[in-house]
N, C-alpha and C positions, 0 to 999 in steps of 0.2 A: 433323526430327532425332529421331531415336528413344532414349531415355534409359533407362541402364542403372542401375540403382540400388546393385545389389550386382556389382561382377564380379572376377574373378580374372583374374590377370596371372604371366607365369612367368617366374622369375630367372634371369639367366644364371649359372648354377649348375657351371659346366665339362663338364658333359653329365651330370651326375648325374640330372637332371629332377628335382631339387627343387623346391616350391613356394614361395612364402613371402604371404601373408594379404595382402590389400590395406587399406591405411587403411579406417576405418569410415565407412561416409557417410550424414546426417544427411540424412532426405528433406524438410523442414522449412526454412527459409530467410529471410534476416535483409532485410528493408528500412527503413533506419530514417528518421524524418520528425521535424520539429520540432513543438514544439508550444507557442504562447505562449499566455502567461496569457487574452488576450479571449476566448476561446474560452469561458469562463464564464460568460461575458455575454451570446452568443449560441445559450446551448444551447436546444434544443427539444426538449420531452418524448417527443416522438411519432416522433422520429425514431429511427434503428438505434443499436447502438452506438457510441459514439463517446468512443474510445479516448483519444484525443488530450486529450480533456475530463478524464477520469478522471486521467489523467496531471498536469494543468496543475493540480489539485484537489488532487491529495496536494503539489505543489511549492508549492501557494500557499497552504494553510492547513498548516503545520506542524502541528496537533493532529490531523488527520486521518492525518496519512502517523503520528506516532506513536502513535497508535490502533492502526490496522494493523499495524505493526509487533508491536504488546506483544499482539495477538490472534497473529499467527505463534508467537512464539518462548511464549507460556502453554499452544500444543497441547501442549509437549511432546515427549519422545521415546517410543519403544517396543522390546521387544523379540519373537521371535518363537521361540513354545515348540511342541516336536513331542515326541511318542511315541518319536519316534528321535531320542536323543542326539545321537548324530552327526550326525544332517541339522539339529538343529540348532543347533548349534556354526557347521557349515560355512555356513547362511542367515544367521547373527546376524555372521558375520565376512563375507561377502558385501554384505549390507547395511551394514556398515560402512566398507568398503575402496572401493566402486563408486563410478568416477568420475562427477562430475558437468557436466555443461557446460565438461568440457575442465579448468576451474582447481579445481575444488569436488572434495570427497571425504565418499563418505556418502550415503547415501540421505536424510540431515536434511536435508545442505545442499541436496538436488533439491528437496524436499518445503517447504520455506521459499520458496523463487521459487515452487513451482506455488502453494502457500496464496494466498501474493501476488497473485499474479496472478488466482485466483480471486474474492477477496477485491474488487479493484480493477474486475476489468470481467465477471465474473461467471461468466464460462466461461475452464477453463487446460488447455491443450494440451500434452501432453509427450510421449517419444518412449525408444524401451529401444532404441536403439544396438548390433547385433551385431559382431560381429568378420567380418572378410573371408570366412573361413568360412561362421560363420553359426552355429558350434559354442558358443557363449558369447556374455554381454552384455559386452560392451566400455563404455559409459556413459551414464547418462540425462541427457538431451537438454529445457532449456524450450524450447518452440516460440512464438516471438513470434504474436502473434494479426493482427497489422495485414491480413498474405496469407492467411489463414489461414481455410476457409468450412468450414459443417457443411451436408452435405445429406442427404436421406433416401434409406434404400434402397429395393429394389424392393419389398421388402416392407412399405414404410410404417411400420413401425417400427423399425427401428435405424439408427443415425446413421454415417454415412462422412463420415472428412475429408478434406478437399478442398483445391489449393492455387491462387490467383490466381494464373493465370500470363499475366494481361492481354486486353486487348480485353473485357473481362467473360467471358471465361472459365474455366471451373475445370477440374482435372485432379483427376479423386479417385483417392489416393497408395494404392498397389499394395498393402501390408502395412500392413493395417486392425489385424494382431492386437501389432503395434507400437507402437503410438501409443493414446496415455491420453487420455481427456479427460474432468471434471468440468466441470458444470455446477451451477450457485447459485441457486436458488428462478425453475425455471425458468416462463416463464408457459403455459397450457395452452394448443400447436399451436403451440409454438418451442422453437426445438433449442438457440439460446443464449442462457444462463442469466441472471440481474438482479441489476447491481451492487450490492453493499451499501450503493456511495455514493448511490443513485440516491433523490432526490428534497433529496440537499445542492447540487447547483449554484447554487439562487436563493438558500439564505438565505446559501451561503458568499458570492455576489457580495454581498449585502449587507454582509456582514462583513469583504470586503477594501475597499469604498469608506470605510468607517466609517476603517481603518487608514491609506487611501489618506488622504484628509481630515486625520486625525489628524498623519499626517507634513506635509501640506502647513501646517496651520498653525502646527506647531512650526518650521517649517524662515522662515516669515512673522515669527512673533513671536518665537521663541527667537533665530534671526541678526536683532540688533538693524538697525531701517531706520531714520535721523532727516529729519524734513521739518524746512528751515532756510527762516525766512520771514523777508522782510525787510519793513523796513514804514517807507517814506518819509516824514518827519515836516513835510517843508514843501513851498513847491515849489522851490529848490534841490534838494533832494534829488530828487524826484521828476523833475528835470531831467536829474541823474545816475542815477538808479535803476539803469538797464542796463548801467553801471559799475562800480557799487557789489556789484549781485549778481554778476556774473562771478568781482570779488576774493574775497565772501565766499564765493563755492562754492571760488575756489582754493584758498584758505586751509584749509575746511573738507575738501577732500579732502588736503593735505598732510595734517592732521592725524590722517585718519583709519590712511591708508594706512602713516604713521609705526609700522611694529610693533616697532622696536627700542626704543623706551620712550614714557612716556606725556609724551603733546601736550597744551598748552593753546589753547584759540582763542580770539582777544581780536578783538575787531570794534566798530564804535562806529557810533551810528544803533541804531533799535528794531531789533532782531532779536531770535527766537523758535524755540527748539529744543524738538520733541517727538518724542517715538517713535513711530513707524508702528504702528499697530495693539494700543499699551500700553489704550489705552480697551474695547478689544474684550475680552467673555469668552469662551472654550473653550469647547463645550456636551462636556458634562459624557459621558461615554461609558462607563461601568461598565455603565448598566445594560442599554442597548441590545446591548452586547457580549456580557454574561453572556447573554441572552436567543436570542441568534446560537450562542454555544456548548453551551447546554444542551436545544439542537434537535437539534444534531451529535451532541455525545453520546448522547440517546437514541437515535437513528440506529446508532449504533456499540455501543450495547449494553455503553461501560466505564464502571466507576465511576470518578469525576472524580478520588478519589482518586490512582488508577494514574497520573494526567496530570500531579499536582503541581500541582490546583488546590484551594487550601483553601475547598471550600465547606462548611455548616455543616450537620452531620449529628451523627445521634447510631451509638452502637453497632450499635444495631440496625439501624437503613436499612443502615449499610455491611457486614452479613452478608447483608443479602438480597440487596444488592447482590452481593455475590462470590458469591453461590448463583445468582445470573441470570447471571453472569458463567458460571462453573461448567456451566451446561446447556446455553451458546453454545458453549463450546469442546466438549465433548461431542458437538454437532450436527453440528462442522468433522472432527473425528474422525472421523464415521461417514462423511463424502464421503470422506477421505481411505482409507478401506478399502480401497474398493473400486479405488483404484488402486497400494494394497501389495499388495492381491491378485494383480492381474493383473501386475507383476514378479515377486512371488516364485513365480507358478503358472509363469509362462515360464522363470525359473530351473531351477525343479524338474524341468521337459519337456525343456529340452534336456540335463540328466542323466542322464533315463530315469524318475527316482522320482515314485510315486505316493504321497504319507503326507499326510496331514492335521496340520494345523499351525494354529496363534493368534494371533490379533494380540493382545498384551497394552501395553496404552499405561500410561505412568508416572501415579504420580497425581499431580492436579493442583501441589495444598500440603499441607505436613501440618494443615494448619486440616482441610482434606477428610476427612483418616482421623480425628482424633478425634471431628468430626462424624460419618462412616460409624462409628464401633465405637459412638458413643452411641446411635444410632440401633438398631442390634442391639441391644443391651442392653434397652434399651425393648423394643423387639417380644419380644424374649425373656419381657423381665417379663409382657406383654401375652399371649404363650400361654400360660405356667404360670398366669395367672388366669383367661383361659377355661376351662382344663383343672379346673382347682379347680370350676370354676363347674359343666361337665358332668357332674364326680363328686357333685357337694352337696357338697364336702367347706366349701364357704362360706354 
């Protein structure tokens, strides 16, 4: 069957031969799969990517998916500054109005799913959506990775993408100059890139058993369990014993089961009520946990602070902190360039215009600019007393 990607179709227009655009179509395509938590348990290093993992990892340790998150939305927005006015007026309103993934609006809300997605499995695929034409972009597109393969060109260095379309194999997708993709600290002689989460799987499985355990023994000792002993004091009794306990369990379950008010249970003969597991201690879990999370977090490169977790710092660590923070988003920034580049260059092209343009990204916080102006200041002071120094005037 041979697949059209872009085609035109003609209206029945009462014989005027008008045209009218065909819906846009997104060469990229959705399979979606489940993905449970064991999967954590079973990861192995050595193996490919594996999506499904990354996925069950940000659903299973909440502090990870909100890491990720507060690293998205700290890049930032940007604007983009030209020589011509007018172009750009009309890129900065362009970029602002461009649909996204059909529900989204804005080049932010594209650029938050691909960070994401970069972020989580280390390579993110996306796609600039023409109009039936072909005359304009109509909207950009995330491209799920599940079908989704990178192979090399003939020339060995540049990367085609490619799509599973089963039996193992691939169809690499006609309009290469379409389709985005970043990659995240890739390793040398692979085309797809390394997760940021990659080397949390072992110590997060240790950290959900710890949780796992934690609820099980709360759910053991917090819903009270009583062990009811009876204890035959002659041999009459012990004659009847198998009578005697049948009543006292009756009794003992009326009374439990009684939740419209409180039951007393009266029994006669030794009998012995204690709590299931009142004897037993909790082993103690702060420290093992903190130890689990502050793996994570160095991994994830945020100050604990951003997470809402009071650990005990002074001023100073937590500026150097947000300056390490500061040079990560910065990093995320520069991947992301290169894929405002190559929409706004497409934009430009199929206008006709050639003008050279900028990316200028917001600043961080304003902690950053009084930082950046004191720093000039300083260098400032720092050349006029070289300059002193060259003349003797010191």
């Amino acid at each position: 069957m041979k697949i059209k990607w872009f085609e035109k179709r003609k209206k029945d227009t009462g014989g005027k031969g008008k045209k009218e655009d065909t819906a846009p179509v997104v060469q990229t395509a959705d399979r979606s799969r489940t993905h449970p938590f064991y999967l954590i348990d079973r990861y192995v290093p050595l193996g490919n990517s594996e999506y499904e993992l990354y996925s069950a990892l940000r659903e299973a340790v909440p502090i990870i998916d909100a890491a990720l998150d507060k690293i998205v939305r700290l890049v930032g927005d940007f604007n983009i500054r030209c020589k011509n006015k007018s172009v750009e007026n009309a890129m900065n309103m362009f970029l602002k109005n461009v649909k996204s993934d059909g529900c989204g609006v804005g080049i932010t809300q594209f650029l938050s799913v691909y960070l994401n997605q970069l972020l989580t499995y280390g390579t993110a695929v996306g796609e600039i959506v023409l109009t039936g034409s072909g005359k304009d972009i109509y909207s950009l597109y995330n491209a799920p990775l599940r079908d989704i393969e990178l192979t090399r060109s003939d020339n060995k260095v540049d990367t085609l993408v490619g799509i599973n379309i089963g039996a193992g194999d691939c169809k690499v997708l006609p309009y290469q100059d379409l389709l985005l993709v970043s990659v995240l600290n890739p390793e040398p002689g692979k085309l797809a890139g390394t997760s940021l989460l990659k080397g949390l799987p072992f110590v997060s499985s240790v950290l959900l058993k710890i949780y796992n355990t934690i609820g099980v023994n709360w759910e053991r000792v917090g819903n009270v369990r009583f062990a009811v002993t009876y204890k035959p004091s002659s041999d009459n009794d012990r004659a009847m014993s198998r009578q005697r306990a049948v009543q006292v369990a009756e009794e003992w379950s009326k009374a439990m089961h009684n939740s419209s008010k409180v039951s007393d249970f009266v029994s006669v003969g030794d009998v012995s009520i204690k709590v299931i597991g009142a004897d037993n201690q909790i082993l103690d879990s702060d420290i093992p946990v903190r130890q689990m999370l502050e793996q994570i977090i160095a991994k994830l490169s945020i100050p604990p602070f951003l997470l809402g977790l009071s650990w005990s710092t002074t001023e100073r660590m937590s500026s150097q902190q947000a300056d390490i923070l500061t040079s990560e988003l910065e990093y995320y920034r520069g991947i992301l360039n290169g894929t405002v580049r190559k929409i706004c260059d497409m934009w430009l092209r199929l206008r006709g215009i050639s003008d050279d343009y900028e990316i200028v990204w917001d600043n961080i916080n304003l902690q950053d600019e009084v930082e950046l102006a004191q720093a000039r200041y300083y260098n400032a002071q720092a050349e006029q007393l070289e300059q002193s120094l060259t003349k003797g005037e010191i």
